[in-house]
NUGUSE-827377 format. One record per residue: residue number from 1; x, y, z of N, C-alpha, C in turn. Coordinates in steps of 0.1 Angstrom, whole numbers. Each point is the difference from the previous one (the first is absolute). Layout:
<rs>
R  num    nc1    nc2    nc3   cac1   cac2   cac3    cc1    cc2    cc3
R  NUM      X      Y      Z      X      Y      Z      X      Y      Z
...
</rs>
This chain:
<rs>
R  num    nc1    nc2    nc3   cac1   cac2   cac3    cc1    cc2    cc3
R    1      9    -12      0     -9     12      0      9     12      0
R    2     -4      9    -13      5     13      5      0     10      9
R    3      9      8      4      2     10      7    -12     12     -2
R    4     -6     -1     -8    -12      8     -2    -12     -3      5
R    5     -1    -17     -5    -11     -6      7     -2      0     14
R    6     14     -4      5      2      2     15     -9      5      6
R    7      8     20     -6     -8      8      4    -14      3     -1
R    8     -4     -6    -12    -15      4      1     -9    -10      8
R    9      4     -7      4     -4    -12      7      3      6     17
R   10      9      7      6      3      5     13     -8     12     -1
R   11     -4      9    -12     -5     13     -1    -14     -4      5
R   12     -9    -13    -10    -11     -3     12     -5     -1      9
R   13     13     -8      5      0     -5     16      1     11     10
R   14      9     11     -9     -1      8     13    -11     13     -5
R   15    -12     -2    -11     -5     11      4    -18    -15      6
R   16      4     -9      1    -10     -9      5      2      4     18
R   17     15     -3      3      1     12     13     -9      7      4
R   18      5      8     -9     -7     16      6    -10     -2     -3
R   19     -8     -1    -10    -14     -6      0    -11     -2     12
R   20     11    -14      5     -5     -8     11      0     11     18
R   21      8     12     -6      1      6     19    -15      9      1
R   22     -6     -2     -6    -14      6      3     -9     -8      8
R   23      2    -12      0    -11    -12      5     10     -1     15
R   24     13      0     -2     13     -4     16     -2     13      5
R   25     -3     15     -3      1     13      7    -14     -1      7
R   26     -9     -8     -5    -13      0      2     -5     -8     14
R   27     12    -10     -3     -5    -11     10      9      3     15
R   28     16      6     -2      8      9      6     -6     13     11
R   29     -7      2     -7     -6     14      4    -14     -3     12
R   30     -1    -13     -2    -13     -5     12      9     -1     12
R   31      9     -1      3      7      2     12     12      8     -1
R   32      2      9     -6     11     10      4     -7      8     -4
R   33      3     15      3     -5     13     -8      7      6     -7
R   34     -9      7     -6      7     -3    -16     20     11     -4
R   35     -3     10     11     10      6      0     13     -5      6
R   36     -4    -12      8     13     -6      8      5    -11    -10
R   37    -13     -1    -12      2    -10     -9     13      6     -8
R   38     -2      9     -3      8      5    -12     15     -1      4
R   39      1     10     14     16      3      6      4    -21      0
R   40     -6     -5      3      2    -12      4      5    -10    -14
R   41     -7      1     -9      0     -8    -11     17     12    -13
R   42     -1     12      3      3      7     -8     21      0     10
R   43     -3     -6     13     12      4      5      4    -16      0
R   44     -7     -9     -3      7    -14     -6      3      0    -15
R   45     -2     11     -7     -1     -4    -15     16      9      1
R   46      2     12      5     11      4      4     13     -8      4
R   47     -3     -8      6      9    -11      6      5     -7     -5
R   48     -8     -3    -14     -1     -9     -8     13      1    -11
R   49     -2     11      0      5     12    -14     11      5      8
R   50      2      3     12     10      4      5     13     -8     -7
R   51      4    -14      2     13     -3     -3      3     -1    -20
R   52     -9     -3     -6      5      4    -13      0     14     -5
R   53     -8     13      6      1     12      0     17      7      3
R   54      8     -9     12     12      6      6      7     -6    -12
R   55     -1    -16     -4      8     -4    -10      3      3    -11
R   56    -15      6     -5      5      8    -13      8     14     -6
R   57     -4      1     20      8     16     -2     12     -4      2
R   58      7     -5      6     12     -6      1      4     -2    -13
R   59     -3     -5     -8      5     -9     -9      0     10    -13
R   60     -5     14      5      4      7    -14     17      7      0
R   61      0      2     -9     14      1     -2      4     16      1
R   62    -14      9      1      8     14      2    -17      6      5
R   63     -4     -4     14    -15      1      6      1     13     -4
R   64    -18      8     -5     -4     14     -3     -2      6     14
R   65     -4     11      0     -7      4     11    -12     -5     -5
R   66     -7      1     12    -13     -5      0    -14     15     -2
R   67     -9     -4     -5     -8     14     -2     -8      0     16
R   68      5      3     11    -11     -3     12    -10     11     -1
R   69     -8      7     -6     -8      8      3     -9     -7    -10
R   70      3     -6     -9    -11     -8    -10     -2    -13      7
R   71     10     -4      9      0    -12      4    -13      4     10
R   72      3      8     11     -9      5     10    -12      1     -3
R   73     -4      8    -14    -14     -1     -5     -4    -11     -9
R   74      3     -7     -2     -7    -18     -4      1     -3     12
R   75      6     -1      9     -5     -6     14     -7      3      3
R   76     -4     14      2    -11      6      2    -16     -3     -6
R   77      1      1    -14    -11     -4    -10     -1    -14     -1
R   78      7     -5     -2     -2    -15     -5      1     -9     12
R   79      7      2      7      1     -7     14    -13      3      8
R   80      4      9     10    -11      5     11    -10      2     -4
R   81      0     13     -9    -16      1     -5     -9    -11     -7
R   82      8     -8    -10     -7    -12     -2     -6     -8      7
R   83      8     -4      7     -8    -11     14     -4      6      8
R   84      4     12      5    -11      5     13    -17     -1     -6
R   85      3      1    -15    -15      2     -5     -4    -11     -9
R   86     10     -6     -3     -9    -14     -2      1    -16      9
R   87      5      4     11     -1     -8     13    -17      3      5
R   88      1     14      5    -10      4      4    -14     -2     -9
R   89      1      2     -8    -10     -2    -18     -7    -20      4
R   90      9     -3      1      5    -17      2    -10     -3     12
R   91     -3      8      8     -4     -6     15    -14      8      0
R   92     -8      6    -16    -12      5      0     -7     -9    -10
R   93      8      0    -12     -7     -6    -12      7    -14      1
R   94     -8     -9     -7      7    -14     -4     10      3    -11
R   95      9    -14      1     14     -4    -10     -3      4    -14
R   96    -16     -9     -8      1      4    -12    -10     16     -2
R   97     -2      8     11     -6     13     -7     13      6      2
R   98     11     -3      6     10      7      1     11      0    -13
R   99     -3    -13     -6      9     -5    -11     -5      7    -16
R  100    -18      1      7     -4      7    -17      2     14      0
R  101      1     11     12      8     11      0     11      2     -4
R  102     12    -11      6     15      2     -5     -2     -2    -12
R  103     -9    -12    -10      3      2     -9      1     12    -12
R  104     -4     11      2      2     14     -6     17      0      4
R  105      7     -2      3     13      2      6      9      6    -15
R  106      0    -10     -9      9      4    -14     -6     17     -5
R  107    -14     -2     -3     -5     13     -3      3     11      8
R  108      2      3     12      4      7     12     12      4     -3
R  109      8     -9     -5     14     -2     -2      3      9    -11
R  110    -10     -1    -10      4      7    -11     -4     14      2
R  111    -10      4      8     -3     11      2      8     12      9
R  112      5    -10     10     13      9      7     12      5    -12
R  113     -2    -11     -6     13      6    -13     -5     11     -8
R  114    -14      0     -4      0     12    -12      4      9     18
R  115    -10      3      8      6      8      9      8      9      6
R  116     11    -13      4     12      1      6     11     -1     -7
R  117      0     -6    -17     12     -1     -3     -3      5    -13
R  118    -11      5     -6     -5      5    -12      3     -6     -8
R  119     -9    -15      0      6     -7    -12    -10      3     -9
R  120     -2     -8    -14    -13      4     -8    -11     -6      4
R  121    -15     10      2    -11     -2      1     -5     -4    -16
R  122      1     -8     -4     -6     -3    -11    -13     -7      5
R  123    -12      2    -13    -11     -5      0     -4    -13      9
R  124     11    -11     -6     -3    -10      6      2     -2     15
R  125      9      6      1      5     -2     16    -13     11     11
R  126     -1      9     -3    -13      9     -1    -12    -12      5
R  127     -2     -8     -9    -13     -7     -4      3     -7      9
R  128      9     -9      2      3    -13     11     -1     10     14
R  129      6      5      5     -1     11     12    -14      3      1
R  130     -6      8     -7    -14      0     -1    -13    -16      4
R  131      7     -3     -7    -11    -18      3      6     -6     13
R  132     10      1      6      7     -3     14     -7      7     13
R  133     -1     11     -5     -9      7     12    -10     -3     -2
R  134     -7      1     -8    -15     -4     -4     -4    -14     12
R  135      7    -11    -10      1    -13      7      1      0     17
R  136     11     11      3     -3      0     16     -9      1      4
R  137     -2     11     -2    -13      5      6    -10     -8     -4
R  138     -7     -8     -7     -8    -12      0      2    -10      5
R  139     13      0      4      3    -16     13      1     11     11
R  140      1     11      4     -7      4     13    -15      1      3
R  141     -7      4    -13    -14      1      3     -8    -20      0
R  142     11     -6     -9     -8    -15      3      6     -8     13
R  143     11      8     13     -1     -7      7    -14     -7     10
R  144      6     -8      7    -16     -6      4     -1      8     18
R  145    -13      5     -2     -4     13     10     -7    -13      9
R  146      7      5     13     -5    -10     13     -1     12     14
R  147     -2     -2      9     -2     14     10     13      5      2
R  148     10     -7     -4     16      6      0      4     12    -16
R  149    -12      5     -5      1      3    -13     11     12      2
R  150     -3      9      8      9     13      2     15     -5      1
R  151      2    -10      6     14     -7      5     11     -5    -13
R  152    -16     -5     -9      7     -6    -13      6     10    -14
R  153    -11     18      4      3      5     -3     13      8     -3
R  154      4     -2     14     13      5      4      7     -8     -4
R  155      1    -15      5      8     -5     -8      1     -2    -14
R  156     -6      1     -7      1      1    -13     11     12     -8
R  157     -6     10     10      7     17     -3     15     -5      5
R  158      0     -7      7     17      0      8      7    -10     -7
R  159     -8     -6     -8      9    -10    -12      2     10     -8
R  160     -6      6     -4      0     11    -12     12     10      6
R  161      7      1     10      7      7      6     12     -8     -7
R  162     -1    -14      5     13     -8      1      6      1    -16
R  163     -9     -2    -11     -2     -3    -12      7     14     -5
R  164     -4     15      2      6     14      2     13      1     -1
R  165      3     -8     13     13      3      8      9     -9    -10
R  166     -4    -15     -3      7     -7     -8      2      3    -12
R  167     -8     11    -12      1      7     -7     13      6      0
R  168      1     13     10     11     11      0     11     -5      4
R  169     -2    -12      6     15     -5      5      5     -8    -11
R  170     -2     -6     -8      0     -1    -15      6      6     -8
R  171     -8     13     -1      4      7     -7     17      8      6
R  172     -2      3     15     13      7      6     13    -15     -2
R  173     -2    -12      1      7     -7      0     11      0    -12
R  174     -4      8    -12      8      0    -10     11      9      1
R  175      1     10     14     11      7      2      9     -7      3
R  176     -2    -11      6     12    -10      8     -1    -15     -8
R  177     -2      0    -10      2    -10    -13     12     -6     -3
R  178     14     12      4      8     -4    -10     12     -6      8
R  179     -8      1     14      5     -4     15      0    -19     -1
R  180      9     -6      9     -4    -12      3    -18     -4      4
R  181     -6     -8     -1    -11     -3      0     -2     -9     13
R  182      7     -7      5      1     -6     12      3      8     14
R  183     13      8     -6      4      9      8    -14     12      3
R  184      1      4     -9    -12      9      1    -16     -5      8
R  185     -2    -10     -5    -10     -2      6      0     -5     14
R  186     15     -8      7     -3     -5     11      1     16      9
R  187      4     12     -5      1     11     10    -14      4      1
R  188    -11     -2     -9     -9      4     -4     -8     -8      7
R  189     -3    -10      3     -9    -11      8      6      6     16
R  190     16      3      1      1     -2     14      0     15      3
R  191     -1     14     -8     -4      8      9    -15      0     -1
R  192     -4     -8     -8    -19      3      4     -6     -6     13
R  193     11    -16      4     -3     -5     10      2     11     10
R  194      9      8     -1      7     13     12    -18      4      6
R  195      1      6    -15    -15      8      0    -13     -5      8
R  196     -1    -10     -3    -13    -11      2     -2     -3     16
R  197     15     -1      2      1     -3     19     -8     14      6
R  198      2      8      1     -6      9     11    -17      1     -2
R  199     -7     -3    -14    -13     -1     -1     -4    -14      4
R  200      5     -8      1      0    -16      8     -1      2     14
R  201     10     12      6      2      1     15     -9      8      6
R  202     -7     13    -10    -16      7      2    -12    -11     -3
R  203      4    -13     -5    -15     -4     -2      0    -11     15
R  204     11     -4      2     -1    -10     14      1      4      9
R  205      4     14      4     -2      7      9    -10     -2     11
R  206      3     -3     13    -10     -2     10     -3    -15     -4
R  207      0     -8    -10     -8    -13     -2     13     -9      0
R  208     -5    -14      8      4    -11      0      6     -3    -17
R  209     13    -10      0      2     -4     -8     -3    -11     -9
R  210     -6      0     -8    -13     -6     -6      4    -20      2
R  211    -10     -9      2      8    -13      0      2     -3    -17
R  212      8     -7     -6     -3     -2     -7      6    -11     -6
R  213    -13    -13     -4      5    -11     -7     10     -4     -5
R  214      6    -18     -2     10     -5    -12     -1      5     -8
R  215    -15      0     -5     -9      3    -15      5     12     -3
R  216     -3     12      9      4     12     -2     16      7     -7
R  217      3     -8     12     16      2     -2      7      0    -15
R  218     -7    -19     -3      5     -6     -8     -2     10    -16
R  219    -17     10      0      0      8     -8      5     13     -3
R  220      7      4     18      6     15     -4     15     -3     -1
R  221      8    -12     -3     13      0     -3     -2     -2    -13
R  222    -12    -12     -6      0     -3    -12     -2     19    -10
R  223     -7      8      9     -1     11     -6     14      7     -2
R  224      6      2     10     15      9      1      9     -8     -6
R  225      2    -15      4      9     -7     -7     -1      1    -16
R  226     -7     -7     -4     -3     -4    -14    -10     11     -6
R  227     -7      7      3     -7     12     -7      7      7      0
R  228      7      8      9      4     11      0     16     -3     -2
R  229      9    -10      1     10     -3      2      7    -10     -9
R  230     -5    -15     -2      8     -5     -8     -7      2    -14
R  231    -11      6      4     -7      1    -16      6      9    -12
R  232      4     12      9     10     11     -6      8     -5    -10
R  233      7     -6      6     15     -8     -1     -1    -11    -16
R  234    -13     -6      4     -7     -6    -13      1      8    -15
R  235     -7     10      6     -9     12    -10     17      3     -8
R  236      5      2      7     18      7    -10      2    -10     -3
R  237      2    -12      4      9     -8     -8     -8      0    -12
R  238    -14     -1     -3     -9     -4    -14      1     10     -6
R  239      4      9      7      0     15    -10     11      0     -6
R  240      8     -9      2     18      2     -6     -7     -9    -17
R  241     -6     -7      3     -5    -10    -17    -14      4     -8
R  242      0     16     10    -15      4    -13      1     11      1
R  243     -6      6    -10     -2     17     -2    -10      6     16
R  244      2      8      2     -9      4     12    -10      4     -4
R  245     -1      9    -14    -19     -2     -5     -6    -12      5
R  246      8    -13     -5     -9    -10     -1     -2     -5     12
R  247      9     -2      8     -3      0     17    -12      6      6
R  248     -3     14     -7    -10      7      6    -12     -8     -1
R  249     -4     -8    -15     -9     -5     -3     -5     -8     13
R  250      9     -9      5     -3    -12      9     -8      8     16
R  251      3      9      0     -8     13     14    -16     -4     -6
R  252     -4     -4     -4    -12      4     -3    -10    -19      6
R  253     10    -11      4     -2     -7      2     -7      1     16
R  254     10     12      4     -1      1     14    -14     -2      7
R  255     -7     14     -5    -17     -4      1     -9    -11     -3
R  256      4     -6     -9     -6    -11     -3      1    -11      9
R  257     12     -1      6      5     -9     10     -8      7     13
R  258      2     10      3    -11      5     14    -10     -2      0
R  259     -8      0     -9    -12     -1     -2     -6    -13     -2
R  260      4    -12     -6     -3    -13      1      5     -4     14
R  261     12      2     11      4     -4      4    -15      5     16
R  262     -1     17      3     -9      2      2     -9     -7      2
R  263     -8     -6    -15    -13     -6      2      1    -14      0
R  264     12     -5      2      0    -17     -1      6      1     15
R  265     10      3      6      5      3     15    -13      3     11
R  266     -3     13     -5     -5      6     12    -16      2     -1
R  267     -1     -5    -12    -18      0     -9     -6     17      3
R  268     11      8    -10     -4     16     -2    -11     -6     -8
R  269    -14      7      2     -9      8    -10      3      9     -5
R  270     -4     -1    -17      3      7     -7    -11      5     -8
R  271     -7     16      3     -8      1    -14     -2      3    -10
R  272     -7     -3    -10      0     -2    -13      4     15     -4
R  273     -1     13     11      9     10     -9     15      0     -1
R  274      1     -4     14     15     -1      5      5     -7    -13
R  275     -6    -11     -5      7     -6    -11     -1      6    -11
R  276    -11      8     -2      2     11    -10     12      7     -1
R  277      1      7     11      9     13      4     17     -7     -1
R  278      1    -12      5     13    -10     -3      0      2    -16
R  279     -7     -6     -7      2     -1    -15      3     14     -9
R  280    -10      7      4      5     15     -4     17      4      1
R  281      0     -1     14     12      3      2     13     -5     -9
R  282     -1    -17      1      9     -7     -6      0      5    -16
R  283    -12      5     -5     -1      5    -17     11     10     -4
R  284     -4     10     19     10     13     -1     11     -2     -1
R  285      5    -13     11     16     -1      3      7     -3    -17
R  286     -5     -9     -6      1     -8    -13      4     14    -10
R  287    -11      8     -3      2     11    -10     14      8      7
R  288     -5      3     14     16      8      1     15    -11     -3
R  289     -7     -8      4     17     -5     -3      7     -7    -13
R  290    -11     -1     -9     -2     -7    -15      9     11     -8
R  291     -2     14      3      9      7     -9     14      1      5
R  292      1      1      8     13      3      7      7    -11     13
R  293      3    -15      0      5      2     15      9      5      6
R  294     -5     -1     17     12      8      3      5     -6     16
R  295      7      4      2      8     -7      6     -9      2     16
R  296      0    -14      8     -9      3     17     15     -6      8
R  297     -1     11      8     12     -5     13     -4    -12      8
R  298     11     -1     10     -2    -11      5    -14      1      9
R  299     -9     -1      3    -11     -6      9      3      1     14
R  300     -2      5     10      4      0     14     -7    -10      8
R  301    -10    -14     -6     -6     -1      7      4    -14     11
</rs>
């Protein structure tokens, strides 16, 4: 088997991963809260990434400086803000209404770019962007309304936060491109863990420390470990044997895996708009990315 196949065969696996932490954050989140979740899961994925992060920097032959003030703000965006709001998003709405939100994520992506990096707004990309939001907003109005409706509301909105945040950080990520990728990113996981600790230390405040299961456990390492940590590590090596357009393509698996996993795991109800508003969306992701791919960074999750 070739060195290509390899990769496209580990590019699966690890976006079936990340797929799958929507149904583990879900089940996670029944006994921890969701902000001690994050510092907790995000400061094992650190740990993780810690010893090939020193190695690589070692091993260059003339180390750059480092950009820390872009570093500081992806930690910021893509770390903290991400999970503080889609931990908390996590512990309102179920796995798969959470998964058909993210899936707008590419179109978001492209939209920070005309934005923030003034790429071309052409028609098509226009159109996909346009049918993305659309789509949202019809898997927010087909979630399924129970006496917790205001709750679900919010969480819906706080995915849409996370989905935001994963956009710009995206898009800011292309300042530090030309940087190591491992290097860069393990500083990037571990100052967001920095971050994440003192909003962990305001949410347990006064409260006992939560008990929490094998089960439990066994899902917030599997999250920090291998989601957030050995997954990474995956993601580059596949990227060394394909174009990163085409890498991008396989992100789109992600939701699809939340979302069956959701309703076969944890038996999410899904209604018939919600699945509307999924399809729309996926039409949008398709047109934006049919004319142009473009390159998605590594995934924090």
């Amino acid at each position: 088997m070739t060195p290509r196949y390899i990769a496209i065969l580990l590019m699966i696996a690890v976006m079936m991963v990340w797929g799958s932490t929507f149904v583990v954050t879900k089940q996670a989140i029944a006994e921890i809260p969701p902000l001690l979740l994050s510092f907790i899961r995000i400061g094992i994925g650190a740990l993780v990434l810690l010893p090939f992060g020193v190695y690589r920097y070692r091993r260059m032959a003339t180390p750059r400086p480092l950009p820390w003030a872009a570093i500081a703000g992806l930690s910021t965006i893509g770390v903290a803000i991400y999970y503080l709001s889609f931990n908390t998003a996590m512990s309102m709405i179920s796995a798969s209404q959470s998964a058909l939100v993210q899936s707008c994520i590419p179109a978001m992506t492209a939209l920070a770019g005309i934005a923030m990096l003034h790429e071309r707004a052409t028609r098509a990309r226009v159109l996909g962007i346009g049918l993305s939001i659309a789509g949202v907003l019809i898997v927010f109005s087909g979630a399924t309304l129970t006496d917790a409706s205001a709750s679900s509301i919010r969480g819906n909105l706080l995915m849409l936060v996370s989905v935001i945040s994963w956009g710009i950080y995206t898009a800011l990520a292309k300042r530090v491109a030309d940087h190591d990728p491992v290097v860069v990113t393990t500083l990037i996981i571990g100052g967001g863990a920095c971050m994440l600790l003192p909003f962990a230390m305001i949410e347990m405040r006064g409260q006992p420390w939560p008990t929490i299961s094998a089960r439990a456990w066994v899902g917030v390492i599997y999250l920090g470990a291998i989601a957030s940590g050995a997954a990474f590590l995956v993601y580059n090596y596949a990227l060394r044997h394909m174009d990163a357009g085409q890498a991008g393509v396989f992100a789109n698996l992600i939701p699809i895996v939340g979302v069956l996993s959701g309703v076969l795991v944890l038996h999410d109800p899904l209604s018939a708009r919600a699945m509307l508003g999924a399809g729309i969306v996926m039409l949008g992701v398709l047109i934006t990315g049919a004319e142009k791919p473009t390159a998605t960074t590594p995934r924090l999750r």
